[in-house]
N, C-alpha and C positions, 0 to 999 in steps of 0.2 A: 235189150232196150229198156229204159229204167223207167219210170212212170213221166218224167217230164218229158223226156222225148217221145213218148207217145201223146200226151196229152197237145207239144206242138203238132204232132203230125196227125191228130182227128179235128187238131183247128184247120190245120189247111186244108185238110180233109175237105170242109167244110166251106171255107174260102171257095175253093176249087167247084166245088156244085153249086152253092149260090153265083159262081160266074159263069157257070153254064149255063144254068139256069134263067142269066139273067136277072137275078134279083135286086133288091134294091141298094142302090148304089152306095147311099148312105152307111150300108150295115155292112155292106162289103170292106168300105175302107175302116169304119173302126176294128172289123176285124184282122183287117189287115195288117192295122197298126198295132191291135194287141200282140199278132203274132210275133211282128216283128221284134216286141218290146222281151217279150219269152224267149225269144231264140238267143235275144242281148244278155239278158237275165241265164240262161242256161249256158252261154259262151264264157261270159264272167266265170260262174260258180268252178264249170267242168276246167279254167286254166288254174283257176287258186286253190283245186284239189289238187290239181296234178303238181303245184310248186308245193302245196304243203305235205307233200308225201315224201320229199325230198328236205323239209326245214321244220326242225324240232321247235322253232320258235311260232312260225306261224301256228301248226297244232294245238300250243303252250297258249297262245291268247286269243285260239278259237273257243279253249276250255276256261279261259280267266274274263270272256266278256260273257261265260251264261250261255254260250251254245254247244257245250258238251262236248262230247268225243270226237275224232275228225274223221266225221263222215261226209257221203255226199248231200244228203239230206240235211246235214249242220250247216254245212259252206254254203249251201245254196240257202238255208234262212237267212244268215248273215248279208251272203251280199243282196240278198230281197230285201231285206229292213232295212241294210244302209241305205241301196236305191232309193226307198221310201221315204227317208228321212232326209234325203238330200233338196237344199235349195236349187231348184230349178232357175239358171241365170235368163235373164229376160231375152240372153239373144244365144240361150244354149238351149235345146229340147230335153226332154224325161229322157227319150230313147238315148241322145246324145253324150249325157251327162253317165248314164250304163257304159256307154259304149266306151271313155273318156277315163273312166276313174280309174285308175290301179286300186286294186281293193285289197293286194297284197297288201301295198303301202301302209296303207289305211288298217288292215290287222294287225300290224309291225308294229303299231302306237304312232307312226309319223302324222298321219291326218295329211296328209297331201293326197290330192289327186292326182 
């Protein structure tokens, strides 16, 4: 298990006691929403490693935008700062727009989602 899957699973960890707990409700959902937004973020990364282990090109413009070598720790900066830097559309969500983007695409040089 590699550090981001553990780091989702001591949030739900976490989710999970504050709901048995009972605690407050409020803190329950943003964490619930972070989780979900991580597990987006780590579903992304873990498919655009697995295509670019198979595409000499993806690799080639993982190492020509400044994110090095292609590891899992690279892909997953990548597609975390694209996330980041994307315009959130007013009738799409953060999680949505993760959820939505081909981030192959988007490493190819296409810039489509």
């Amino acid at each position: 298990m590699d550090e981001y899957a553990t780091e989702i699973d001591e949030l739900q960890a976490q989710v999970d006691a504050l709901v048995e707990a009972e605690g407050d409700e409020r803190e329950i959902a943003e964490l619930q929403m972070q989780l979900q937004i991580l597990r987006a973020l780590y579903q992304q990364a873990r498919r655009l490693f697995e295509l670019g282990q198979r595409s000499s090109e993806l690799r080639e413009n993982l190492a020509l935008r400044g994110y090095g070598d292609w590891t899992f720790d690279n892909v997953y900066a990548f597609v975390y700062e694209t996330s980041v830097d994307m315009p959130v559309d007013r009738h799409h969500s953060f999680l949505g727009e993760i959820r939505d983007t081909d981030f192959a695409r988007l490493l190819a040089g296409t810039g489509a989602r």
